[in-house]
Biotite code that builds the C-alpha atoms (Angstrom):
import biotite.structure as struc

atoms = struc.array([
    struc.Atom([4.733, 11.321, 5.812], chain_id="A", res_id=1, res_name="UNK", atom_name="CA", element="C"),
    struc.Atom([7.878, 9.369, 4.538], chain_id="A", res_id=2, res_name="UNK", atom_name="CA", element="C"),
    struc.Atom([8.583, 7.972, 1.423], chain_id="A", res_id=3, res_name="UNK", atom_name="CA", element="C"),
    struc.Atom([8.045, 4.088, 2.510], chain_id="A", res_id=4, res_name="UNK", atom_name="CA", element="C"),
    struc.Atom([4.471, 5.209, 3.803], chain_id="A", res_id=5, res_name="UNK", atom_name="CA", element="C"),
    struc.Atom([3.727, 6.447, 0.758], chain_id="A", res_id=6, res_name="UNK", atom_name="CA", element="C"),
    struc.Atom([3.936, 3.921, -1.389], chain_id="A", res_id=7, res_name="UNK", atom_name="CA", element="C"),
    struc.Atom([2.344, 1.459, 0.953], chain_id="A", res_id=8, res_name="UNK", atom_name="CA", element="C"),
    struc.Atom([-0.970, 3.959, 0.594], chain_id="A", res_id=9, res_name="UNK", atom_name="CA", element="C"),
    struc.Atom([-0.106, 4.071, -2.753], chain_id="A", res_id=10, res_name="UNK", atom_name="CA", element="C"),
    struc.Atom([-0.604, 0.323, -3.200], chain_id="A", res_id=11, res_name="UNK", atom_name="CA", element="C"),
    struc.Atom([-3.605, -0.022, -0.689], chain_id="A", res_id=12, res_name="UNK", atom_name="CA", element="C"),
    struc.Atom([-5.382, 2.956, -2.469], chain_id="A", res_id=13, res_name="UNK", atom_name="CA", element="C"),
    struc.Atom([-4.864, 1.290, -5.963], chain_id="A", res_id=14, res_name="UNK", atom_name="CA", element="C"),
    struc.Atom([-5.961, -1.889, -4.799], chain_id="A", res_id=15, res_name="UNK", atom_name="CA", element="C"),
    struc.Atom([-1.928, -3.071, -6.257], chain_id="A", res_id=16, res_name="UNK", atom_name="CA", element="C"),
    struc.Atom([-0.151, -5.754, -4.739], chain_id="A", res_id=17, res_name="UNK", atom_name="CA", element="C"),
    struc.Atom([4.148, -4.849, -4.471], chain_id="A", res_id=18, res_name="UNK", atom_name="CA", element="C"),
    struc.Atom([4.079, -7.144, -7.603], chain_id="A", res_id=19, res_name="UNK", atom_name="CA", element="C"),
    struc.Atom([1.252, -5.479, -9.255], chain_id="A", res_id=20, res_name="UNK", atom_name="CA", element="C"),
    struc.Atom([2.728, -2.014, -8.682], chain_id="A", res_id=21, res_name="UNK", atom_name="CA", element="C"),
    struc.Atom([6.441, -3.265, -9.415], chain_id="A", res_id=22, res_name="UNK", atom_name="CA", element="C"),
    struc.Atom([5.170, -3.962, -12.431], chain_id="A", res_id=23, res_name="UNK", atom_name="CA", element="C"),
    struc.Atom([3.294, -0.621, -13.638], chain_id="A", res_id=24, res_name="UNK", atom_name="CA", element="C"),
    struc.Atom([6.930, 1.085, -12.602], chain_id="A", res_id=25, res_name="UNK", atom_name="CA", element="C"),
    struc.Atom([8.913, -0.955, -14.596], chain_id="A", res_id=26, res_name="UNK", atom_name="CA", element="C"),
    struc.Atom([11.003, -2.555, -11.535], chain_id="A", res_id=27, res_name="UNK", atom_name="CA", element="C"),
    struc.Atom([11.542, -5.247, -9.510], chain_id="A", res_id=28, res_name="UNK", atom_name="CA", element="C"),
    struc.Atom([8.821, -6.357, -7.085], chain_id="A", res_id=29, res_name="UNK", atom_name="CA", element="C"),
    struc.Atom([12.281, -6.407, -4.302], chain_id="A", res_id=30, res_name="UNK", atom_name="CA", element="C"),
    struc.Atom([12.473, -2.400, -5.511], chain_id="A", res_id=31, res_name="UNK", atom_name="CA", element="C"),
    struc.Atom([9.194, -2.057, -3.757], chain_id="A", res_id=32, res_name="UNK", atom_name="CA", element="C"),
    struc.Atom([9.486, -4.139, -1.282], chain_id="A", res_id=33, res_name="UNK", atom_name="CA", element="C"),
    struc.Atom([12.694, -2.320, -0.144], chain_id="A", res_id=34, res_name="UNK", atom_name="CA", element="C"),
    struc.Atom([11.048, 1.145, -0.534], chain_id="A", res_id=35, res_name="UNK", atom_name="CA", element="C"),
    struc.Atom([7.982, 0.677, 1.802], chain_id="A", res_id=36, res_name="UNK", atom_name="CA", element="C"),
    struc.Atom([10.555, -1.295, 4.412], chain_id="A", res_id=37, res_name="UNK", atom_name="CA", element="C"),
    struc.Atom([12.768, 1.951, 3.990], chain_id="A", res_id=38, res_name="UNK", atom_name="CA", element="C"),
    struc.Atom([15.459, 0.162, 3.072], chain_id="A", res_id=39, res_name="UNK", atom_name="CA", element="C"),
    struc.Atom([16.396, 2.099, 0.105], chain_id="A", res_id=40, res_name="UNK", atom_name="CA", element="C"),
    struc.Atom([14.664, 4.741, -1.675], chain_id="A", res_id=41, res_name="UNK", atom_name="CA", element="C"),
    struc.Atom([14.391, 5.774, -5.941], chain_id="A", res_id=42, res_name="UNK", atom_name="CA", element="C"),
    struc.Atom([16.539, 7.632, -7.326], chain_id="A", res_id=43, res_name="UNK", atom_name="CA", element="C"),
    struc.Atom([15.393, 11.199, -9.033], chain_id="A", res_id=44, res_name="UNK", atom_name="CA", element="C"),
    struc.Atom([13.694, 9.350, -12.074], chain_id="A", res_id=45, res_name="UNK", atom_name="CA", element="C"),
    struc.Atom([12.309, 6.768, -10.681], chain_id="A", res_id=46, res_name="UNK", atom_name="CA", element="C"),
    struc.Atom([10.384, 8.877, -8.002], chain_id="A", res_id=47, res_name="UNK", atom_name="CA", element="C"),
    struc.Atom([9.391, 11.119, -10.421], chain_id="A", res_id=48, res_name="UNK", atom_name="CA", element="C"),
    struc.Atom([7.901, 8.058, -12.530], chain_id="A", res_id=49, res_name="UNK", atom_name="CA", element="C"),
    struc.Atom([6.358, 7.001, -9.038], chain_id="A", res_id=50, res_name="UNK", atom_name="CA", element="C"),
    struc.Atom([4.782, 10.587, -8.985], chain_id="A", res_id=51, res_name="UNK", atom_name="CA", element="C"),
    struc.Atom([3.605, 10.366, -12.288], chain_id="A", res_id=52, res_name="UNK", atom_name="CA", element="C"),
    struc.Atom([1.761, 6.695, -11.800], chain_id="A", res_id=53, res_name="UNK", atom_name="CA", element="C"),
    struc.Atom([-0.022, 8.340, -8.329], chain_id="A", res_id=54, res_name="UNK", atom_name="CA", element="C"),
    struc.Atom([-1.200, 11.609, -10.327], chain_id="A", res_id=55, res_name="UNK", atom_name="CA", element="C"),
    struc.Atom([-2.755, 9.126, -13.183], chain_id="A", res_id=56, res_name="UNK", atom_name="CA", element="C"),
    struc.Atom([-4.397, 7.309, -9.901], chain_id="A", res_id=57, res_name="UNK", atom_name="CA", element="C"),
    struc.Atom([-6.113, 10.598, -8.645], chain_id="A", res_id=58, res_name="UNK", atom_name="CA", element="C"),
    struc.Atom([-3.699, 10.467, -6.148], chain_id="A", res_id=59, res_name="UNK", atom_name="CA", element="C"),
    struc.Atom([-3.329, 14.004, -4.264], chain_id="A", res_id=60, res_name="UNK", atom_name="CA", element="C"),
    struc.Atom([0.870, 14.160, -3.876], chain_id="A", res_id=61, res_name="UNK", atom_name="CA", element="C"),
    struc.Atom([0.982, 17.509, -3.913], chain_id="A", res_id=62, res_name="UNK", atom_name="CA", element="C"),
    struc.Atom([2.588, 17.864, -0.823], chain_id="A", res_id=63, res_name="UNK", atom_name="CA", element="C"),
    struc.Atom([5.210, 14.874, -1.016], chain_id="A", res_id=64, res_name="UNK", atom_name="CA", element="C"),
    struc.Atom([6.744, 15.893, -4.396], chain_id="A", res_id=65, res_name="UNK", atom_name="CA", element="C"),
    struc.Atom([9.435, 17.648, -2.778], chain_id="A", res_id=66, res_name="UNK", atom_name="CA", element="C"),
    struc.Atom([10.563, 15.108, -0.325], chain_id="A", res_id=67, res_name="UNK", atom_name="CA", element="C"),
    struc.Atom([13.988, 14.440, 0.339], chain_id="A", res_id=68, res_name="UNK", atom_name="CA", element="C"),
    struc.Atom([14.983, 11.505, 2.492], chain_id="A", res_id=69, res_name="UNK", atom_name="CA", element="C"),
])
């Protein structure tokens, strides 16, 4: 699974809208919207703050923690 996937299950597991999730992050509802089109992706921190949000969710992202795109 790719990073842009991800968050869009992200967001449809939390019941979060982009805005709603761009907003728990602490960035820009465009910031999302250009991660689940795959137009860009976060940078170390960021996706390590994104990890962070999905473990407090009871997300399982085990496996995606090491992704590199």
């Amino acid at each position: 699974m790719n990073f842009p996937d991800l968050v869009k299950i992200t967001r449809q597991k939390t019941g979060m809208s982009q805005e709603d999730l761009a907003r728990a992050l602490n960035v820009s509802f465009a910031t999302i919207n250009r991660w689940e089109n795959g137009k860009t992706h976060p940078n170390k921190l960021t996706q390590s703050v994104f990890f962070d949000f999905c473990q407090k969710q009871g997300l399982d992202i085990e496996n995606f923690k090491g992704m590199e795109e």
